[in-house]
Biopython code that builds the backbone (N, CA, C, O; Angstrom):
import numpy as np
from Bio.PDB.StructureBuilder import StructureBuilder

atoms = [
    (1, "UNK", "N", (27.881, 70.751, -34.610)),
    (1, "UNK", "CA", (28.147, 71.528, -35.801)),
    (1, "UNK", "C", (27.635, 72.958, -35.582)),
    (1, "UNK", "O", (26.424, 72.986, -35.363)),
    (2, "UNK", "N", (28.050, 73.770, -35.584)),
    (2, "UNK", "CA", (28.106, 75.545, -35.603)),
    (2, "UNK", "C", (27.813, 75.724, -37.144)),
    (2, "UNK", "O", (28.487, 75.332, -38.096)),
    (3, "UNK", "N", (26.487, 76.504, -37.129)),
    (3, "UNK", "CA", (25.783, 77.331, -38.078)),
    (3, "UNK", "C", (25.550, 78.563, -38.358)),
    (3, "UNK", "O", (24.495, 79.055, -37.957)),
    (4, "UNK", "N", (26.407, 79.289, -39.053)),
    (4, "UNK", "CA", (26.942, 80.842, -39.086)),
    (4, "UNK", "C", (25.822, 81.166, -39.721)),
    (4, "UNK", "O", (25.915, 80.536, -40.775)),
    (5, "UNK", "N", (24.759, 81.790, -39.743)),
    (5, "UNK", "CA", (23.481, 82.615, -40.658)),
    (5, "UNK", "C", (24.231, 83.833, -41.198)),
    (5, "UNK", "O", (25.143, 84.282, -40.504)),
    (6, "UNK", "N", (23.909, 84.470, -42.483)),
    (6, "UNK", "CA", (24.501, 85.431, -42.595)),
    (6, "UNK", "C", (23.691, 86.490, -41.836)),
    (6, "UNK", "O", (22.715, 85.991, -41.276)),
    (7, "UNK", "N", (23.848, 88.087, -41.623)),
    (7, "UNK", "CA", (22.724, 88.443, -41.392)),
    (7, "UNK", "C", (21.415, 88.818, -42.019)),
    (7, "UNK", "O", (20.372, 88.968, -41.382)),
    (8, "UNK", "N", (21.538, 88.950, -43.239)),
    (8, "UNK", "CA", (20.447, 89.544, -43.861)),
    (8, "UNK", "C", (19.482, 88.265, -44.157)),
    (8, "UNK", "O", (18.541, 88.435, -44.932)),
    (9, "UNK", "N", (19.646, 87.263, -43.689)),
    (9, "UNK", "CA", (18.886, 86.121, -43.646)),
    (9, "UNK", "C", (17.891, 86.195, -42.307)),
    (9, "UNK", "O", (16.968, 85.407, -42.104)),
    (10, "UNK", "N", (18.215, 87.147, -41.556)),
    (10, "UNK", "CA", (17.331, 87.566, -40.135)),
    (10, "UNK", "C", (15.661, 88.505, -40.811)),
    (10, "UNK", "O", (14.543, 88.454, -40.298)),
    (11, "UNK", "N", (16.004, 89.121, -41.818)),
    (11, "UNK", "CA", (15.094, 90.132, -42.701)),
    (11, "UNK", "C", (14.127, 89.552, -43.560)),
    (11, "UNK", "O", (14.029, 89.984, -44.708)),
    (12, "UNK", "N", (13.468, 88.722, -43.198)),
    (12, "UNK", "CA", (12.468, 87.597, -43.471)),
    (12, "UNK", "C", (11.442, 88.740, -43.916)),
    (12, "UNK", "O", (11.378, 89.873, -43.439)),
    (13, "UNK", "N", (10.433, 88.042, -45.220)),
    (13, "UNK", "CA", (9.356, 88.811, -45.515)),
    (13, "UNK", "C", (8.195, 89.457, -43.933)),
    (13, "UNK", "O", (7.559, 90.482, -43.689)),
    (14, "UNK", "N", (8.462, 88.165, -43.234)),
    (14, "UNK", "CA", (7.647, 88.687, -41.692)),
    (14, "UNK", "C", (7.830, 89.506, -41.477)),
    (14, "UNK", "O", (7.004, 90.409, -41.615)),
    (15, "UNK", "N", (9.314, 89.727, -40.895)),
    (15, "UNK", "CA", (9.988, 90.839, -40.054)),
    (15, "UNK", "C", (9.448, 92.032, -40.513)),
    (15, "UNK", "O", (8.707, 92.746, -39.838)),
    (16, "UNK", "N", (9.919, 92.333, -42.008)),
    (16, "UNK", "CA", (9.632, 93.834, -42.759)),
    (16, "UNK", "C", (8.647, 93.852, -42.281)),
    (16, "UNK", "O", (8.626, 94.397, -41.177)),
    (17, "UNK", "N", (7.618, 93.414, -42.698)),
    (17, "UNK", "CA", (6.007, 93.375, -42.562)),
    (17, "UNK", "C", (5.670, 94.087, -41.174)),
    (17, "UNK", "O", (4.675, 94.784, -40.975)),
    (18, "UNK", "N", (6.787, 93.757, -40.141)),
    (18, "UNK", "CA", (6.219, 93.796, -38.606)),
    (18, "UNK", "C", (7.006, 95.200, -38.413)),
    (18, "UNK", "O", (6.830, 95.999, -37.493)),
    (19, "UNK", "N", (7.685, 95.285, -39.223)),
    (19, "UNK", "CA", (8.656, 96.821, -38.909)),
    (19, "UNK", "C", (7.449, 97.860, -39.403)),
    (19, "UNK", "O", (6.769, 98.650, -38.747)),
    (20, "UNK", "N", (7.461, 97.494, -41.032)),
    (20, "UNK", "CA", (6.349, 98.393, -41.915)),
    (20, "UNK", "C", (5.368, 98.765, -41.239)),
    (20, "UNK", "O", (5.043, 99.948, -41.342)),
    (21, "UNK", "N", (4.440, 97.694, -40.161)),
    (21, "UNK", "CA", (3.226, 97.647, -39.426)),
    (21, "UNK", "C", (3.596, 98.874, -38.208)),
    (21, "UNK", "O", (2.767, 99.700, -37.828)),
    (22, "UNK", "N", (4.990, 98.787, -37.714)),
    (22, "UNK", "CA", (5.287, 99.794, -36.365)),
    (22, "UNK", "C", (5.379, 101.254, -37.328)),
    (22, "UNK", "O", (4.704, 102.215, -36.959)),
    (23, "UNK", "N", (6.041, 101.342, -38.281)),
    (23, "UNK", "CA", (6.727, 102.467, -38.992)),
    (23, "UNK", "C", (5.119, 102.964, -39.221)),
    (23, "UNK", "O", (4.959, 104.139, -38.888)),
    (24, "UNK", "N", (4.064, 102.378, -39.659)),
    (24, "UNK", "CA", (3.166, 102.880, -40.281)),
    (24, "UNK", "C", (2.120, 103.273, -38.852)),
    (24, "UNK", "O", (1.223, 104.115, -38.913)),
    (25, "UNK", "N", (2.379, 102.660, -37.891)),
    (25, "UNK", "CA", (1.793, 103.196, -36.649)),
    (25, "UNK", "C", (2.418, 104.518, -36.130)),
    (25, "UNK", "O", (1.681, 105.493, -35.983)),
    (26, "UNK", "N", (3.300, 104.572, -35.939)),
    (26, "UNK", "CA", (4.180, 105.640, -35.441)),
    (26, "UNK", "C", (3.754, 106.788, -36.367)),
    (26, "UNK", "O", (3.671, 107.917, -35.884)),
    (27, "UNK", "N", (3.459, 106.565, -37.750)),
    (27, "UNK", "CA", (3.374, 107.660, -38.430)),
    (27, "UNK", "C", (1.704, 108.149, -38.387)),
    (27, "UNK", "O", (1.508, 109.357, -38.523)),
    (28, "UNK", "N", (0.873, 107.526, -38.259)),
    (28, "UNK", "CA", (-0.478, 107.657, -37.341)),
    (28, "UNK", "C", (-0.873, 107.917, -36.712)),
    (28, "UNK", "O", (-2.032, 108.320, -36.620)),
    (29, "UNK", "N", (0.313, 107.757, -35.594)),
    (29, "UNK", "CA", (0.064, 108.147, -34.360)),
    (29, "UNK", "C", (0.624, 109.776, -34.730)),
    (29, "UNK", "O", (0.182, 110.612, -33.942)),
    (30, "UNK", "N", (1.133, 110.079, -35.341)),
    (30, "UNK", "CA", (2.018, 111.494, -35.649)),
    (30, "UNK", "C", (0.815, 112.347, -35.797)),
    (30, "UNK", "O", (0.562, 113.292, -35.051)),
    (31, "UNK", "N", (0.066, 111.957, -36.824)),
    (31, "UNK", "CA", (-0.609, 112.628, -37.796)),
    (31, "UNK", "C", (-2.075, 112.728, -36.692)),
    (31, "UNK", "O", (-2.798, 113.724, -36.699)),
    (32, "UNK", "N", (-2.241, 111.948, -36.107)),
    (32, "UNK", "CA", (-3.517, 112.269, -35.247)),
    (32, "UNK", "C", (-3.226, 113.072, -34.253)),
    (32, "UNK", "O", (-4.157, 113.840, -34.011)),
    (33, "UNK", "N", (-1.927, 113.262, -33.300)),
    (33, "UNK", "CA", (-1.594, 113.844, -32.635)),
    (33, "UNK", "C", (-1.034, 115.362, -32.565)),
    (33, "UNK", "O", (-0.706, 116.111, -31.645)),
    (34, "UNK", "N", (-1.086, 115.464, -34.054)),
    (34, "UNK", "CA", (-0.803, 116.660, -34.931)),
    (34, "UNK", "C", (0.606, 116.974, -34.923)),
    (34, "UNK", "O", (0.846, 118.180, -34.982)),
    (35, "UNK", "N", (1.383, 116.366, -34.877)),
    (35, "UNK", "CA", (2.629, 116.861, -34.631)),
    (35, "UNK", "C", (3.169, 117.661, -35.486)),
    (35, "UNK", "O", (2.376, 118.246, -36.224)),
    (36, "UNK", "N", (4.854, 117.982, -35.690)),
    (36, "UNK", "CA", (5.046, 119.073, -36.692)),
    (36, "UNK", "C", (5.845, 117.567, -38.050)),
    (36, "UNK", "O", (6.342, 116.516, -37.644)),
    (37, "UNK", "N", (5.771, 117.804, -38.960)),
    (37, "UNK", "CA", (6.605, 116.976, -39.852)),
    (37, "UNK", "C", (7.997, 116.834, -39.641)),
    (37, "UNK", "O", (8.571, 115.861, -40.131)),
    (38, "UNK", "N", (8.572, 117.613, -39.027)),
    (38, "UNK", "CA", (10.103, 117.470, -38.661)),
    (38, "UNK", "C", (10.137, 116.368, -37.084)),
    (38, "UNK", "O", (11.072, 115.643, -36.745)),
    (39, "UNK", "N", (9.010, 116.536, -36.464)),
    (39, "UNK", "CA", (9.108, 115.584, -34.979)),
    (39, "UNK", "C", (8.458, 114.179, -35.745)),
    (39, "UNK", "O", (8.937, 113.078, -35.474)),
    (40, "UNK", "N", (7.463, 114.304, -36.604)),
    (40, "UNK", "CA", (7.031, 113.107, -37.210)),
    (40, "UNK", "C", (8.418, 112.125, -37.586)),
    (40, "UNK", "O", (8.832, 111.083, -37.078)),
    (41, "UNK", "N", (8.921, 112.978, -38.725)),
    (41, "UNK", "CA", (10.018, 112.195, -39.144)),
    (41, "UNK", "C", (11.085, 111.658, -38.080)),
    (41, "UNK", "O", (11.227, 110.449, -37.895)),
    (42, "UNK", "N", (11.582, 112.302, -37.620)),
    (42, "UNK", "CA", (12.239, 111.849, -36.260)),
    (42, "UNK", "C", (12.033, 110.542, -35.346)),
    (42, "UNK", "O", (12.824, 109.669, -34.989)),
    (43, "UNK", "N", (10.412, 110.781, -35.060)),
    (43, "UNK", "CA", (9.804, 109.605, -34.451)),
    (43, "UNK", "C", (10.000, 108.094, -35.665)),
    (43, "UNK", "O", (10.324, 106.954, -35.334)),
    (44, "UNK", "N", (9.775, 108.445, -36.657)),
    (44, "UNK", "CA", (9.502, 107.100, -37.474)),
    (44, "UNK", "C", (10.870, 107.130, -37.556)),
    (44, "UNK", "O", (11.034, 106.024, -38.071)),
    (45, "UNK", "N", (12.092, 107.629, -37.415)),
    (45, "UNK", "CA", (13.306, 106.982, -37.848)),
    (45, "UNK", "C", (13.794, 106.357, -36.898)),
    (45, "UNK", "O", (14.622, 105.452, -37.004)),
    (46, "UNK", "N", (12.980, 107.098, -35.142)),
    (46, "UNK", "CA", (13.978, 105.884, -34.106)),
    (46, "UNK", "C", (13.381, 105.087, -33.871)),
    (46, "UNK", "O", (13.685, 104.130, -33.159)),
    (47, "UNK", "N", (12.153, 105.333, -34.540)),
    (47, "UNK", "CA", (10.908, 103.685, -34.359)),
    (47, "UNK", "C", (11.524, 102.849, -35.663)),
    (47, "UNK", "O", (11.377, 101.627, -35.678)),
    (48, "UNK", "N", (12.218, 103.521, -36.762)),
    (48, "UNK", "CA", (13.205, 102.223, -37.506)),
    (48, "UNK", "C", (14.646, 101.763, -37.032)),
    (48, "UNK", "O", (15.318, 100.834, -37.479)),
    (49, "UNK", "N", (14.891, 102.483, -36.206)),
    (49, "UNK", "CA", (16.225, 102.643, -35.680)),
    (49, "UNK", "C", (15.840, 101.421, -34.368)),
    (49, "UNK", "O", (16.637, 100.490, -34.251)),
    (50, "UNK", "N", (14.862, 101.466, -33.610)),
    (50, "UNK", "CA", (14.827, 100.219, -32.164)),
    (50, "UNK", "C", (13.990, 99.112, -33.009)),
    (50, "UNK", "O", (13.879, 98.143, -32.258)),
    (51, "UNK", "N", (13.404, 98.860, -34.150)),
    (51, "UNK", "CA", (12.839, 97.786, -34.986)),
    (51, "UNK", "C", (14.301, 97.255, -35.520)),
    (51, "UNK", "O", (14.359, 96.084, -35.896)),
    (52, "UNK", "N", (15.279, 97.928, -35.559)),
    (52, "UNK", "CA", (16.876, 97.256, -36.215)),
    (52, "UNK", "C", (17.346, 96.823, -35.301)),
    (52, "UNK", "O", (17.671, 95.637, -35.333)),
    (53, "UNK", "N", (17.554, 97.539, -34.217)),
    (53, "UNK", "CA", (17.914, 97.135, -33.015)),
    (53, "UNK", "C", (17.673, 95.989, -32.929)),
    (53, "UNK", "O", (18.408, 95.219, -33.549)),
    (54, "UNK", "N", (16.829, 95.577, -32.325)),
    (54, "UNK", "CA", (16.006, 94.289, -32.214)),
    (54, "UNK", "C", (15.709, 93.104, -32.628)),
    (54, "UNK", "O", (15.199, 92.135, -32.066)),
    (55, "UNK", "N", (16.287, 93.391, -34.243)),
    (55, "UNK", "CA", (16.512, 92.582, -35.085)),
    (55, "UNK", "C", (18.002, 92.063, -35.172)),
    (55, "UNK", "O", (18.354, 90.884, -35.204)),
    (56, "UNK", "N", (18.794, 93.174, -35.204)),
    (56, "UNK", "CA", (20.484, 92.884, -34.693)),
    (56, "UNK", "C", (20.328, 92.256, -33.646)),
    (56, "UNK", "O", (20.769, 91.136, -33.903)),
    (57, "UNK", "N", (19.994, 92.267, -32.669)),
    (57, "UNK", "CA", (20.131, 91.706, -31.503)),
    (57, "UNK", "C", (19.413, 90.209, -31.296)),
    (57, "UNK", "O", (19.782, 89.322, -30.527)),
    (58, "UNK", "N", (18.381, 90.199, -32.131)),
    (58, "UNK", "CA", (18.154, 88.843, -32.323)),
    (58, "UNK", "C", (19.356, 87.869, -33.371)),
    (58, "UNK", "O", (19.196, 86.655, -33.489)),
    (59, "UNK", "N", (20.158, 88.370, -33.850)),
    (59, "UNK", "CA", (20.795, 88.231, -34.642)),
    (59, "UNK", "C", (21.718, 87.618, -33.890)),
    (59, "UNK", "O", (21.900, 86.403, -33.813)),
    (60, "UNK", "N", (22.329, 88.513, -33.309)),
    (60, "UNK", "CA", (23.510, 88.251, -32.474)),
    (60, "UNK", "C", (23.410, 87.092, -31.389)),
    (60, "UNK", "O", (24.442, 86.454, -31.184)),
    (61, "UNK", "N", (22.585, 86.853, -30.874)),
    (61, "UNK", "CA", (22.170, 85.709, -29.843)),
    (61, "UNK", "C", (22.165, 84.676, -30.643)),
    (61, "UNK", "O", (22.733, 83.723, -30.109)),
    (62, "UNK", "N", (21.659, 84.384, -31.992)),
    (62, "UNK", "CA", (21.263, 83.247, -32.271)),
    (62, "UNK", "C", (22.576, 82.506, -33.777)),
    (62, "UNK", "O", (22.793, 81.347, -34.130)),
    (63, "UNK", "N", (23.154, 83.849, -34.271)),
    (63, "UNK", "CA", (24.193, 83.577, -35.447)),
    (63, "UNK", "C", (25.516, 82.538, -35.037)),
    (63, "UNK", "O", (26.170, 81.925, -35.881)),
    (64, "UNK", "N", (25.696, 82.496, -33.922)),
    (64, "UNK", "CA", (26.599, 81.526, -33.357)),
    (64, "UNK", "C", (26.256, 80.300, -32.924)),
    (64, "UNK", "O", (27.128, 79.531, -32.518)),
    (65, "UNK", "N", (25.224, 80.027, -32.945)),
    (65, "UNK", "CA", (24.639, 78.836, -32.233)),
    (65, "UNK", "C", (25.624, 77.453, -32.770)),
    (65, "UNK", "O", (26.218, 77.309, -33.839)),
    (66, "UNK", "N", (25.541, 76.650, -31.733)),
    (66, "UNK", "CA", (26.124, 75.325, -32.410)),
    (66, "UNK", "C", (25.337, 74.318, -31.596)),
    (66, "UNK", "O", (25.000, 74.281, -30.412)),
    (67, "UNK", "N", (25.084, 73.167, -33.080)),
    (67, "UNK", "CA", (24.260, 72.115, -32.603)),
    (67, "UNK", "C", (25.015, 71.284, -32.845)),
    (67, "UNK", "O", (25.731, 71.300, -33.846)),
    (68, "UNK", "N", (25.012, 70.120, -31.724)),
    (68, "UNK", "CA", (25.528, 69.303, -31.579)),
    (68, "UNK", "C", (24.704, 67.961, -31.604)),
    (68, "UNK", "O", (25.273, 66.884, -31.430)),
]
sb = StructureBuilder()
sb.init_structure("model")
sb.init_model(0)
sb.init_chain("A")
sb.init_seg("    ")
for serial, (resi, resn, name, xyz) in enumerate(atoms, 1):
    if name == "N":
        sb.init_residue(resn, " ", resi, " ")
    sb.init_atom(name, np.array(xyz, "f"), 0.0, 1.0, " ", f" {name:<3s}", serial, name[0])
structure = sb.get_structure()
């Protein structure tokens, strides 16, 4: 039997949590490193941008699965 997940069923209270935890590092790391607010922002959007990634892609490997 093949079990289609939708995707937003991948977006588990964990996950956020583990994105929020990188997003909120990245922006720490900004602010200690002094950066300018325009490179800050930048950084935290492709640090949300490869946290999606990653999550799509776990997505994709596993949304087709069929158990037999």
């Amino acid at each position: 039997m093949c079990v289609v997940r939708p995707a937003y069923t991948f977006l588990t209270l964990d996950v956020i949590e583990a994105m929020c935890s990188c997003l909120i590092a990245e922006a720490e790391d900004g602010e200690q490193s002094r950066r300018s607010a325009a490179d800050q922002e930048l950084r935290i959007i492709n640090e949300f941008g490869r946290c999606l990634t990653q999550v799509i892609d776990s997505a994709s490997r596993t949304r087709g699965t069929c158990h037999l």
